[in-house]
C-alpha positions in Angstrom: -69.2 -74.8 59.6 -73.0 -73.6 59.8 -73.8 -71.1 57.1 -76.6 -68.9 58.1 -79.6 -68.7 55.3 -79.1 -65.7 52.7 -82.7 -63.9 54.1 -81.6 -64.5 57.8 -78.4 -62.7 57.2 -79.5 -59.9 55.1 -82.3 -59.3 58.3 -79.8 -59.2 60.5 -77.6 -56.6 58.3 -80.6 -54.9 58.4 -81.2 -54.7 61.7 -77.5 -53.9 62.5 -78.0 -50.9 60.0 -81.3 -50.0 61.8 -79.5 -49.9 65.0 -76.3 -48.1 64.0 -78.6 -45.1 62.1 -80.4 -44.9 66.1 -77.4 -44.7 67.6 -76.1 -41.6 65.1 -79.4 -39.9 65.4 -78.8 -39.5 69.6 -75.4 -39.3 69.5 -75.5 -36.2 67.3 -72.9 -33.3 68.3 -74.6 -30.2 70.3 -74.5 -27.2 68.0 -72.0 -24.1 68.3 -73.6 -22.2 71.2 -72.9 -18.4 71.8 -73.2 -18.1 75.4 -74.5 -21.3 77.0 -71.6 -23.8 78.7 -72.9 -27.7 78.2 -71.4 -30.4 80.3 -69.4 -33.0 78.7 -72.3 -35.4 80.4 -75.2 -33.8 81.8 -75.6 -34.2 85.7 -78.0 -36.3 87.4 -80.2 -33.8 89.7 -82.0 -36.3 92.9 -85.4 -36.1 93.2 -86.7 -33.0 95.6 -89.8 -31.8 97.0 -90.3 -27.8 96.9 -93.5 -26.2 97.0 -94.6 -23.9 94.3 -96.1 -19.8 95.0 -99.2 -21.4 94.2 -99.2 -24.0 96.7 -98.5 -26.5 94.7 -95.7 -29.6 95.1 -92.7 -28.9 92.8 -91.0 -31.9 92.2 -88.0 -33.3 90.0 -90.9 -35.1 87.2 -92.3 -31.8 86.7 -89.3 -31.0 84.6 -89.4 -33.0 82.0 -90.6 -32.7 79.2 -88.8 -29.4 78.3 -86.0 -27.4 79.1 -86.0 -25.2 82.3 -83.8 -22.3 82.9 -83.4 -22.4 87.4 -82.0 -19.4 89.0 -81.8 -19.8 93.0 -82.1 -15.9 94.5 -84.4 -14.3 96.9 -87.1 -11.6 97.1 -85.3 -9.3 99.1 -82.2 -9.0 96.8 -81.3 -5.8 95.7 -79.3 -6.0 92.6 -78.7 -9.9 91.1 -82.1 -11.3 91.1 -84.8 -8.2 89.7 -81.6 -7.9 86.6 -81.5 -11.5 86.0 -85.4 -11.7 86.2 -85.6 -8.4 84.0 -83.2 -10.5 81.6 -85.4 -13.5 81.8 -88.3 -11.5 80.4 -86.3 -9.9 77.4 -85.2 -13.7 76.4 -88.9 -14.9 77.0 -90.2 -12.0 74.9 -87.9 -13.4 72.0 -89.0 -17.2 72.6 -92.4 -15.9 72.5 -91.9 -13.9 69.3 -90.3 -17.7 67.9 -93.3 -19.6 69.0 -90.8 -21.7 71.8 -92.4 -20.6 75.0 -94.6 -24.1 75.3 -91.5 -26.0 75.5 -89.3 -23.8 78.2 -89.8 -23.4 81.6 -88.2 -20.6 83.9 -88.2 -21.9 87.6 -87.2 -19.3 90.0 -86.0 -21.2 93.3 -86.2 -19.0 97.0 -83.1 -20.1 98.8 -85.1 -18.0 101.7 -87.9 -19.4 102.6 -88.3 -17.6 106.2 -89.1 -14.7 104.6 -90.7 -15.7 100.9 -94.4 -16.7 101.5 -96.0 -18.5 98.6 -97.8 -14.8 98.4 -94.7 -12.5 98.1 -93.1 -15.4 96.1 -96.2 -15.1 93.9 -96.4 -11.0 93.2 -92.4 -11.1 92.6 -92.2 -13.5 90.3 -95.2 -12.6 88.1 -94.3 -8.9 88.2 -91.9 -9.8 86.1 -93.7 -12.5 84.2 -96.7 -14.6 84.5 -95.5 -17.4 83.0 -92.5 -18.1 85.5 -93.2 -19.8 88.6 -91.5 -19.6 92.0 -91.1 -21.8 94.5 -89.1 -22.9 98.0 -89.2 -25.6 100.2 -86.9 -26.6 103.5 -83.7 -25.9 104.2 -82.7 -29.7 103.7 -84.4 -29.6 100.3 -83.3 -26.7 99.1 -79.3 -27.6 100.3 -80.0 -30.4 98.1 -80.9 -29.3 94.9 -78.7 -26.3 95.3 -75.2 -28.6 95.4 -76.6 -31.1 92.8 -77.4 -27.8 90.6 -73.9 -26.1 91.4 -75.9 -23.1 92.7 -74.4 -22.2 96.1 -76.0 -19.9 98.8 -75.0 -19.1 101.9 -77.4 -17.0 105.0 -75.3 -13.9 106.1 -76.3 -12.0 109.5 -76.5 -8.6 109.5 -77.4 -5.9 112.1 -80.3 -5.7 114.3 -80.8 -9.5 114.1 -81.2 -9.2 110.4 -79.9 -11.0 107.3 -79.2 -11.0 103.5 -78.0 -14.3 101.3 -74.9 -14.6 99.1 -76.0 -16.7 96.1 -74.7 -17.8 92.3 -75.2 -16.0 89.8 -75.9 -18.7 87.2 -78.7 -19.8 85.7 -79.1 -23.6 85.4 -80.2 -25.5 82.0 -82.3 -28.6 82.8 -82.7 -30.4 79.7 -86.1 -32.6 78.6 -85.1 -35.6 80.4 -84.9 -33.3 83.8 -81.0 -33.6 83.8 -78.5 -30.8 84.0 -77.1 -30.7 80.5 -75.2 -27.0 81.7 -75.0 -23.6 82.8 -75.9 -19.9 81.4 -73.0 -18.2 83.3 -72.7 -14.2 84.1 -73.0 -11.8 82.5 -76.3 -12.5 81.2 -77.6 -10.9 77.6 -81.1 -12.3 76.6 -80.3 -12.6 72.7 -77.5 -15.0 72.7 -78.9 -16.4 75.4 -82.4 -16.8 73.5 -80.1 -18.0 70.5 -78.4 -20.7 72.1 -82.2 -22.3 73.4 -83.7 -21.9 69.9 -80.3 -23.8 68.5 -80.9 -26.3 71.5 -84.2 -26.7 70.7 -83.9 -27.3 67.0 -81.0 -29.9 68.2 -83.6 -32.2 70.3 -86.4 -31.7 72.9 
């Protein structure tokens, strides 16, 4: 029976060691979160085209890189979407305070584009911070990303010809690798909320 040569076999223990240590390091546990619900795998999202207030492309590679919060809403709601935008600026207030704010995003996604111009798109969004960004895009595009994201809408006619949406509430956690890792579910409170990135964060980027 060939014997392999002393050096050759403590290489390859070292290499098996080398390997096993990698393997520990990514498969760390997610730490205790407060609020946030992570999938047991995070979710593959398609790629998607949207087009940004700024007239810009938005596209799936544009998250990476960091994690980004996604709420899908409208400009003309009149109770979900200013609270949970009011509640994004009290959690980016407290990422700011930390120094985290260069590696989150907050993406706020028009499931109405009939009516949201990149211009009204533009003055909602930043009224409410600068730093967020709004976008749209067709109704194929925005179907899409809205099932892969598990954030349903749905158009509902009113009177007169008009309209107003039903949409989630929940707010969407895309992690660095532009996968859905999970979901900040209502009711939103910015500090556990700001807790649970700054643990998530600390845990890998």
């Amino acid at each position: 029976m060939k014997r392999f040569h002393p050096r050759i076999a403590r290489l390859a223990l070292a290499l098996i060691a080398l390997t096993l240590a990698g393997c520990n390091i990514h498969s760390a546990p997610p730490p205790a979160l407060e609020v946030a619900q992570l999938f047991p795998v995070p979710r593959t999202v398609p790629g998607f085209t949207l087009t940004r207030s700024d007239g810009q492309p938005l596209m799936h590679a544009d998250w990476k890189g960091r994690y980004t919060l996604v709420f899908m809403g409208y400009t003309h709601c009149p109770d979900i979407c200013p609270t949970t935008l009011l509640t994004l600026r009290s959690l980016w207030g407290a990422l700011r305070k930390a120094g985290l704010t260069d590696r989150v995003a907050v993406e706020f996604i028009s499931v109405d584009p009939g009516r949201d111009t990149p211009k009204r798109l533009a003055e909602y969004v930043h009224w409410f911070n600068p730093a967020f960004t709004g976008a749209t895009g067709s109704a194929a595009e925005l179907d899409k990303i809205s099932k892969a994201l598990m954030l349903p809408f749905k158009i509902v006619p009113g009177a007169h010809g008009g309209y107003s949406v039903d949409h989630s509430a929940t707010l969407a956690i895309i992690g660095p690798d532009a996968r859905e890792i999970g979901v900040f579910m209502p009711p939103l409170h910015a500090a556990p909320m700001a807790a649970d990135l700054k643990r998530l964060l600390a845990w890998k980027s």
